[in-house]
C-alpha positions in Angstrom: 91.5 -94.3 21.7 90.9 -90.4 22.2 88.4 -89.3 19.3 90.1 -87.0 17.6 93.1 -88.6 17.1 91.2 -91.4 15.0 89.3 -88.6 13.4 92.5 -87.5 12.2 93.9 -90.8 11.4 90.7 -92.1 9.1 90.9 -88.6 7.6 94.6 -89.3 6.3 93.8 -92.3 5.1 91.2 -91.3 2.8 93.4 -88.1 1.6 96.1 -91.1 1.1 93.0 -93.0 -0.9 92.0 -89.6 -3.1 95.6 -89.6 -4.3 95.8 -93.7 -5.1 92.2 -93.4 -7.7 93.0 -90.0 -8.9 90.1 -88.3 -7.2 92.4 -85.0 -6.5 92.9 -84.6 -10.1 89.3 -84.5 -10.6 88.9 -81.9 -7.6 87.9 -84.3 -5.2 85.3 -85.7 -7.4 83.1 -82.9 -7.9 83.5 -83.1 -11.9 82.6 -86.7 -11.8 78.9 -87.5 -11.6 77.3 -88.1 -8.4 75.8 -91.5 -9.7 79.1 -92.6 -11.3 80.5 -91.9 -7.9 78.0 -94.0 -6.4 78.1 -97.3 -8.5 82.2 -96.7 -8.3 81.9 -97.5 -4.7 79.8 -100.0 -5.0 82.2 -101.8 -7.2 84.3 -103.0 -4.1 88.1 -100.8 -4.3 90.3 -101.1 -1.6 89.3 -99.9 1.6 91.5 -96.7 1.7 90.2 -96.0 -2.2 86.8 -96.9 -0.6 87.2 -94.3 1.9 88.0 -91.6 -0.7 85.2 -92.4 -2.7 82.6 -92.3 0.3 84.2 -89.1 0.9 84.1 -87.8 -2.5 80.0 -89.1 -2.6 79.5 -87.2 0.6 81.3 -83.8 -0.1 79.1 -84.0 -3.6 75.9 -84.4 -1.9 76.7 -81.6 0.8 76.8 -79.3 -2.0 73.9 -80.0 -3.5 70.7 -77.2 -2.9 67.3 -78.6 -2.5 66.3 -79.4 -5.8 69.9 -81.7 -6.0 69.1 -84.0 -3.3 65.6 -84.7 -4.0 67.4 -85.7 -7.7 69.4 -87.9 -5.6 66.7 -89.6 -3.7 64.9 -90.0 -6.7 68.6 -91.7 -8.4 69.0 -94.1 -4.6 65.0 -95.0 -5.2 65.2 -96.0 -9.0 68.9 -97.0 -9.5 69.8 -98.4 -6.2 67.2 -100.6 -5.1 67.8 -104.9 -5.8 69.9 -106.3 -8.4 67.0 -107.3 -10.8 69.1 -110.2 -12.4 70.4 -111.5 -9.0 67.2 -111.8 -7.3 65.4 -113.6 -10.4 68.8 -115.9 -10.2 68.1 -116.0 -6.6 64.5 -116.8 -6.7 64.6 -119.6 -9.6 67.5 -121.2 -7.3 64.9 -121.3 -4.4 62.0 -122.5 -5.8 64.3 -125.6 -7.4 65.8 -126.3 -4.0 64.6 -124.3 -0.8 67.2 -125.3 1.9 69.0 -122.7 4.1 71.8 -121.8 1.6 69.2 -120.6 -1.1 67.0 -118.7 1.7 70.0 -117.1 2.8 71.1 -116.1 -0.8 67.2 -115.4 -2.0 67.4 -112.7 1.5 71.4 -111.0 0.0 69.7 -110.8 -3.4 66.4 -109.0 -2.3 68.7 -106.3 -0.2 68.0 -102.9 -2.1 71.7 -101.7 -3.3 71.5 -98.6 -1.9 72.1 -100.0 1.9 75.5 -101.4 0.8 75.7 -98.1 -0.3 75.2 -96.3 2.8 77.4 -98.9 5.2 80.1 -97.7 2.6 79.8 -94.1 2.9 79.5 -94.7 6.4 83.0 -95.6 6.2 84.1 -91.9 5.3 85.3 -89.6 8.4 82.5 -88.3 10.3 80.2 -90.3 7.9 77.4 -91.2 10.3 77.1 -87.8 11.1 76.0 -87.2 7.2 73.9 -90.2 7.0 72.1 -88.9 9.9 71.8 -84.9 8.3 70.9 -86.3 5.1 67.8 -88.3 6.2 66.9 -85.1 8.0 66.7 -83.8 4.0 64.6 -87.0 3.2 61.8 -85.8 5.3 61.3 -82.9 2.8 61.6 -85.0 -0.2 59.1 -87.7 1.1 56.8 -84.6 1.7 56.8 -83.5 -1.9 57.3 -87.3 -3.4 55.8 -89.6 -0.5 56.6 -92.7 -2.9 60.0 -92.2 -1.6 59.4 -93.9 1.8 61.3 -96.6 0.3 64.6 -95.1 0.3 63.7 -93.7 3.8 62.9 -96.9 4.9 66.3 -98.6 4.5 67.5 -95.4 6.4 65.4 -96.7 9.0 66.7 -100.3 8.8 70.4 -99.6 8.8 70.4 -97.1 11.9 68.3 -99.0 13.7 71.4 -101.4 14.2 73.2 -99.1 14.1 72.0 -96.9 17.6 71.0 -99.8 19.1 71.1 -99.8 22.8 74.5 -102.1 23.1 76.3 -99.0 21.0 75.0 -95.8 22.9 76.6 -94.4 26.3 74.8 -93.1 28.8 76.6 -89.8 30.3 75.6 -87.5 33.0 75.1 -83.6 32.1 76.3 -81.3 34.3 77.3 -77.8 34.8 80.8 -78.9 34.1 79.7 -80.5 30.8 81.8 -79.1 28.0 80.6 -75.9 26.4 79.4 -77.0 23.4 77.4 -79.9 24.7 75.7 -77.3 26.6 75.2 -75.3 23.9 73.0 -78.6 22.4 71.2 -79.4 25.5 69.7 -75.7 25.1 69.2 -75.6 21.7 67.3 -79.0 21.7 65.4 -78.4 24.7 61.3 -79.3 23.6 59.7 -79.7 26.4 60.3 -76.3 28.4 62.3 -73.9 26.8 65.3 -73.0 28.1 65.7 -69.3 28.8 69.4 -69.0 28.8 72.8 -69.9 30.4 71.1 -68.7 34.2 68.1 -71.1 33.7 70.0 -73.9 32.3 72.2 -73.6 35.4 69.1 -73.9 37.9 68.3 -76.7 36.0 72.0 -78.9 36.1 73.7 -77.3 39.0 71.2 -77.9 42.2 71.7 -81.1 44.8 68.6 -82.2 43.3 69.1 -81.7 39.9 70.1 -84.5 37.5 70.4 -84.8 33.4 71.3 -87.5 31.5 72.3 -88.2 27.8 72.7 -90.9 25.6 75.7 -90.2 23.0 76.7 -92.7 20.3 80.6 -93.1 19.5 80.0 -91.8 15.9 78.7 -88.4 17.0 81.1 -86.8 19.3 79.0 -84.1 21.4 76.2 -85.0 19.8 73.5 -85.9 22.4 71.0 -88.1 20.9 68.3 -88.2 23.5 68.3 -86.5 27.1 66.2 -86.3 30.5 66.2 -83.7 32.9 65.1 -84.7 36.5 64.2 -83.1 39.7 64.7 -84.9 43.0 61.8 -84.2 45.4 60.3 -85.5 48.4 56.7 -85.5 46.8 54.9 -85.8 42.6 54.5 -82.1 41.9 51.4 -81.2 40.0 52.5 -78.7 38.3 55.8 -77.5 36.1 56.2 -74.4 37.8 56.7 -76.6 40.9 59.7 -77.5 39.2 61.3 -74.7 37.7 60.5 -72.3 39.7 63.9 -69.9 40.5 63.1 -69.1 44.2 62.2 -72.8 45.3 64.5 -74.4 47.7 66.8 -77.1 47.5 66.4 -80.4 48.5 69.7 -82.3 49.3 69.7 -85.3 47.2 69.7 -87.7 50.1 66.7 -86.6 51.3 64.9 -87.0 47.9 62.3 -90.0 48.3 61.0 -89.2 44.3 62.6 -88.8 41.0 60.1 -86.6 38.2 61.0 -86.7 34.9 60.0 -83.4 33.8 61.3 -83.1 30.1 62.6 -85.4 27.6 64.1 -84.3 24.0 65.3 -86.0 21.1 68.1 -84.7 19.4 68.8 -86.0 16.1 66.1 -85.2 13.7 67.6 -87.7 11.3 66.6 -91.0 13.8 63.3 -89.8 14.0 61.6 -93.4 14.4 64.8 -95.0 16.5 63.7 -95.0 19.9 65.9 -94.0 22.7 63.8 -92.9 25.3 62.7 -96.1 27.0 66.1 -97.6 27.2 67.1 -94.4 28.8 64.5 -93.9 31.2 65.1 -97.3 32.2 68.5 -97.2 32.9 68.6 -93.8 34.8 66.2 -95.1 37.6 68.5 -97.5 38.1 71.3 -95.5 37.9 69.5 -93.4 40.6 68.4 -95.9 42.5 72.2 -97.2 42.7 73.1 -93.6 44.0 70.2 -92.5 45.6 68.9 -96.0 47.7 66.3 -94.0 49.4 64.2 -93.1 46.6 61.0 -95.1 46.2 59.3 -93.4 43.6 59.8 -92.6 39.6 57.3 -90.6 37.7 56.5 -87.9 35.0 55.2 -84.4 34.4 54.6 -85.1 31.0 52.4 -82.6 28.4 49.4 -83.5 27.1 50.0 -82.2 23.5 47.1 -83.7 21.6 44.2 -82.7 24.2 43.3 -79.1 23.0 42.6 -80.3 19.4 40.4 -83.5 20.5 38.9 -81.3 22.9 37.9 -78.9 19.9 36.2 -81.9 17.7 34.5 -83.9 21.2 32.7 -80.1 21.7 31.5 -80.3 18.4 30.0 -84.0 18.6 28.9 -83.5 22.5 26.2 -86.2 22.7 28.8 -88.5 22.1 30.7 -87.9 25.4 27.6 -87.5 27.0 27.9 -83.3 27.2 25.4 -80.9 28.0 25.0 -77.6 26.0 25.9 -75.7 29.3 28.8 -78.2 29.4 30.1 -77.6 25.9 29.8 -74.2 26.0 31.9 -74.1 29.3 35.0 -76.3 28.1 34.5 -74.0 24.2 35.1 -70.8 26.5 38.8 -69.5 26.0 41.1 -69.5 28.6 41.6 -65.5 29.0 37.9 -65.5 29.6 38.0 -68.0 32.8 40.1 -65.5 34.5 37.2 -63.2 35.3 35.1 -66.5 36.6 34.1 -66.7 40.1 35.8 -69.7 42.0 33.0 -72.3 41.7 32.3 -71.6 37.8 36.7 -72.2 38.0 36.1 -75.4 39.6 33.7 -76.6 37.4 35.4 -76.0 35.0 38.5 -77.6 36.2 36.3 -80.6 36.9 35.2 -81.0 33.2 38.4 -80.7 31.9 39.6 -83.3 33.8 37.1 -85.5 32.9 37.7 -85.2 29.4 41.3 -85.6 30.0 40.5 -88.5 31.3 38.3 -89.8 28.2 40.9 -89.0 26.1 43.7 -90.6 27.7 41.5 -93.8 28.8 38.6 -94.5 26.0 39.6 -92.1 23.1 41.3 -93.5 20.3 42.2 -93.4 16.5 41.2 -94.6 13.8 43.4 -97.6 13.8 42.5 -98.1 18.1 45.5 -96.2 19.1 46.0 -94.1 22.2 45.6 -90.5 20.7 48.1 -88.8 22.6 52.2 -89.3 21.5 53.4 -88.7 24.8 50.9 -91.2 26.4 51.5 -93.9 24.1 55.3 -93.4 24.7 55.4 -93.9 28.3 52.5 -96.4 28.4 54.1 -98.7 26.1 57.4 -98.0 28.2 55.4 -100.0 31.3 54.4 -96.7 33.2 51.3 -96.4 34.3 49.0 -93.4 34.3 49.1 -91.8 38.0 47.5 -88.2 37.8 46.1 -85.8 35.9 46.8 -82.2 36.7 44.7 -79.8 35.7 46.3 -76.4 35.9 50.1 -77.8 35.5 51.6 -75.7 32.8 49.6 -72.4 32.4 52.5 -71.3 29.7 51.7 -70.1 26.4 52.4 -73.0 24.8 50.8 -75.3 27.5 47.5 -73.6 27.3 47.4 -74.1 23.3 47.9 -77.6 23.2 46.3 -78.9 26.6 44.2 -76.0 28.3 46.7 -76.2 31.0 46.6 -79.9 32.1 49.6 -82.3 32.8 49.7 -85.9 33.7 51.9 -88.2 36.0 53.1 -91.6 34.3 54.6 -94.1 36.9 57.3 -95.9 36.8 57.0 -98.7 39.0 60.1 -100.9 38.1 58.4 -104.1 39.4 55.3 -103.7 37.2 57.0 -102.1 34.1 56.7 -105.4 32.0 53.8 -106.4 33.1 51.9 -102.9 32.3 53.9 -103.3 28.6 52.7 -106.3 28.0 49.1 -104.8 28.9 49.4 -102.0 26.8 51.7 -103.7 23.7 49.0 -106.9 23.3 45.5 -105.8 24.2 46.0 -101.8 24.2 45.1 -101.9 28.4 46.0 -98.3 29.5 46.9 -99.7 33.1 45.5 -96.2 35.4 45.5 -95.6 39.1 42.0 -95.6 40.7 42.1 -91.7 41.1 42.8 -91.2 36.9 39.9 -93.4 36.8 37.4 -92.0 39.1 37.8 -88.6 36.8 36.2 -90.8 34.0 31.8 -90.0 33.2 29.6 -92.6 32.5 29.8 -94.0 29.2 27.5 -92.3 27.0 24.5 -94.6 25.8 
């Protein structure tokens, strides 16, 4: 069924539920109080009254300014959470006689109010798309009032089912892509800006070119999560490899690798929900299907968190084994390498790739994390850590957060649960021999 057209038809049959409670007499609700709106739907109307009503609750709440909705989180966490009553009912019922049926009504009872909530305003036209915006205005309020989370976290929950992998599509991007998709891929570009209609061109319309998107049913032209992917005969080492305008193109035939150079989430709202290893996943098999003759699927991935662990390892340099000469070296700024001579360059090169590899391979948090985002995301996608590239993105942006340096992840799709299961149970950060000849001896 086209889109729109159901669009249109849920939208009449709320306007015909506004009309059957009397919500147009009220202006559409907006004299009735938010909460009273709220615990009305909850009181289980009719579905086309129901509709209204979500309606009503979400046309209120877009009003609101920022003061307003963090009064409304504040009414979902203290009003909405379990029926007190019910669960005591619930619990008593248990402990006399645990079988299945009281589990089962013990588990309804414990369910905070304010999910049913949300799966009814869901119900309203275009109501996932408000859900999604208005946990995008949780992530203030849990700034200022952190004991929120708990509203946030039934957020979570429900869209976790909600985008799960069985309900999102997979499209291709191209540059025959409607307009305003377009528009979205290069407003939510995050990896490497895109610097206009010409570059986003050289980026869809080459041979070997390729971007995908998931898109849920719910959010028409709304990407969720997309890829962009070059199609080359070798793993570059460097981004501007990849984008550069003069290179030439490959015909896709002859393309024996797949890099994927930049992935972006869309929806600030499903922060937490991950997409991205589903879709990674399922393009290289996708291009695998078309493309038989490619053998190889990898990254050029940032390094975001290296130029701030750099900055506190310089300041501790006995631990990593540093010399003065040493720390002074890697604490030099960038501009000032330019006037080196080439063996103080390579020196420095070498170091930094060293401590890339420390950071990536024995550096971790407090809790024995990975440090890096990026890293933990691929390596607990199965990848493996290929290369590091010192000297792969010498933008702006790259220098600031990883003094230059880029690293291959890959995919190898015969090892990929193997290296998961490495990395998921006993935090293994499965590396090729070359990432780990860059590693110093352990400092004693």
């Amino acid at each position: 069924m086209d889109m729109a057209f159901l669009g249109d038809l849920l939208t009449s049959v709320a306007d015909r539920g506004r009309a059957l409670i009397g919500l147009e007499r009220f202006g559409n609700g907006r004299s009735r109080p938010l909460d009273r709106l709220c615990e009305d739907l909850l009181s289980g109307r009719g579905e086309a009254s129901g509709m209204a009503l979500a309606q009503a609750v979400l046309d209120a709440w877009d009003g609101l300014d920022a003061a307003g909705r963090l009064d409304f989180f504040r009414m979902l966490q203290d009003r909405f959470g379990p029926d007190a009553e019910r669960l005591d009912k619930a619990l008593a019922q248990y402990r006399e006689d645990p079988r299945p049926a009281s589990i089962a009504a013990l588990h309804l009872a414990s369910e905070p109010r304010r999910q049913e909530l949300f799966r009814r305003l869901n119900l309203a036209p275009g109501g996932t798309h408000v859900l999604v915006r208005m946990r995008e205005a949780m992530f203030e309020a849990l700034a200022k009032e952190p004991d929120l989370a708990v509203v946030d976290t039934d957020f979570r929950h429900l869209f976790g089912s909600w985008f799960n992998r069985g309900f999102l599509v997979l499209r291709r991007i191209d540059w025959r892509t409607p307009a305003n998709v377009l528009e979205k891929i290069i407003r939510y570009e995050a990896v490497h800006e895109i610097q206009g209609w010409d570059d986003l061109r050289r980026r869809l319309e080459p041979a070997d070119r390729r971007c995908f998107a998931f898109f849920h049913p719910q959010l028409v032209d709304e990407p969720l999560i997309f890829v962009e992917v070059a199609l080359t005969k070798e793993t570059p080492r460097a981004i501007s490899d990849v984008l550069s305008e003069d290179r030439d193109v490959l015909p896709a035939q002859k393309a024996t690798t797949a890099v994927f150079y930049s992935i972006s989430n869309c929806q600030e709202g499903l922060r937490g929900i991950s997409f991205g290893n589903f879709l990674i996943k399922q393009v290289a098999e996708d291009l695998k299907r078309e493309l038989p003759g490619l053998d190889t699927f990898v990254t050029l991935s940032p390094l975001p968190g290296f130029a701030r662990w750099l900055d506190g390892a310089i300041a501790e340099p006995i631990e990593l084994g540093l010399t003065n000469e040493e720390s002074s070296e890697l604490a030099r700024p960038f501009g000032e390498t330019i006037s080196l001579d080439d063996a103080a360059r390579l020196r420095r090169d070498k170091l930094l790739g060293q401590m890339a590899a420390q950071y990536l391979l024995r550096a971790r948090t407090g809790s024995g994390r990975v440090i890096d985002p990026v890293a933990r995301f691929h390596l607990g996608n199965g990848a493996r850590l290929e290369r590091i590239n010192v000297g792969g993105n010498l933008s702006a942006r790259g220098l600031r957060e990883s003094h230059g340096i880029m690293v291959n992840y890959r995919y190898d799709l015969a090892d990929i649960e193997v290296n998961h299961e490495a990395f998921a149970t006993r935090n293994t950060v499965v590396a090729s021999s070359a990432a780990r000849k860059l590693l110093r001896p352990a400092a004693t």
